[in-house]
C-alpha positions in Angstrom: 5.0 14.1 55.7 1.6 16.1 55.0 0.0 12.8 56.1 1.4 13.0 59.5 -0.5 16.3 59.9 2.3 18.0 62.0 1.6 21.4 63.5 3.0 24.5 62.3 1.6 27.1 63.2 3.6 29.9 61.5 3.4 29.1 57.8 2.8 31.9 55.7 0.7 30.5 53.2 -1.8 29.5 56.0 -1.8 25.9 56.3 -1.6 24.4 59.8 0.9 21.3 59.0 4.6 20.8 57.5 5.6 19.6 54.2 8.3 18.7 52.4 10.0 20.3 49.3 12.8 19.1 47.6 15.2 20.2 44.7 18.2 18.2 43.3 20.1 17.7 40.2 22.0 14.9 38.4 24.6 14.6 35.8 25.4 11.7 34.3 28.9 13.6 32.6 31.7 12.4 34.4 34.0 15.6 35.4 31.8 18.2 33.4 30.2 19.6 35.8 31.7 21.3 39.3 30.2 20.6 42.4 29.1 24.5 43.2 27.4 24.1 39.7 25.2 20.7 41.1 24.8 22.3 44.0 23.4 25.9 42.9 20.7 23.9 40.4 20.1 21.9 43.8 18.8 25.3 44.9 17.3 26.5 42.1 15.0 23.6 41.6 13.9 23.3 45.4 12.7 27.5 45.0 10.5 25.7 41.9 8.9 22.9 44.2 8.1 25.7 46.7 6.9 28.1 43.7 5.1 25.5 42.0 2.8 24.8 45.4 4.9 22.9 47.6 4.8 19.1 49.2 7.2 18.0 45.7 10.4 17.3 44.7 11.7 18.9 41.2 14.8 16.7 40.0 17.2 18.7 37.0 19.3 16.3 34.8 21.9 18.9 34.3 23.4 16.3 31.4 20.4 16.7 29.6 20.2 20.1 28.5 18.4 21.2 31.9 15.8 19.0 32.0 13.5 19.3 35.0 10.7 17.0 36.1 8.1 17.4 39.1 7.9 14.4 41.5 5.3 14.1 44.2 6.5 13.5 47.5 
């Protein structure tokens, strides 16, 4: 997306062109985990691609013991 260079104008953090951030979780353990639960570390993880700069994905293995891992998009 950033390569495209698309205008937008009213970002706060000053840059002229739209990025993408992404957040979502996983779980490998079958009927452990509700989908609201998924769903709120969805959330949680894209607020840490936007606080960690933007332009990335940040993917949460919730059967893991909440392991997260940055991804460049």
């Amino acid at each position: 997306m950033a390569a495209l260079e698309v205008t937008h104008q009213y970002r706060p953090d000053g840059l002229q062109h739209l990025t993408i951030s992404l957040g979502a979780a996983v779980s490998s353990i079958a009927g452990l985990q509700q989908a609201s639960d998924l769903l709120a570390c969805c959330d949680r993880m894209l607020y840490r691609a936007k606080q960690l700069g933007r332009n990335q994905a940040q993917l949460a293995d919730t059967s893991v013991a909440w392991q997260a891992e940055s991804i460049p998009v």
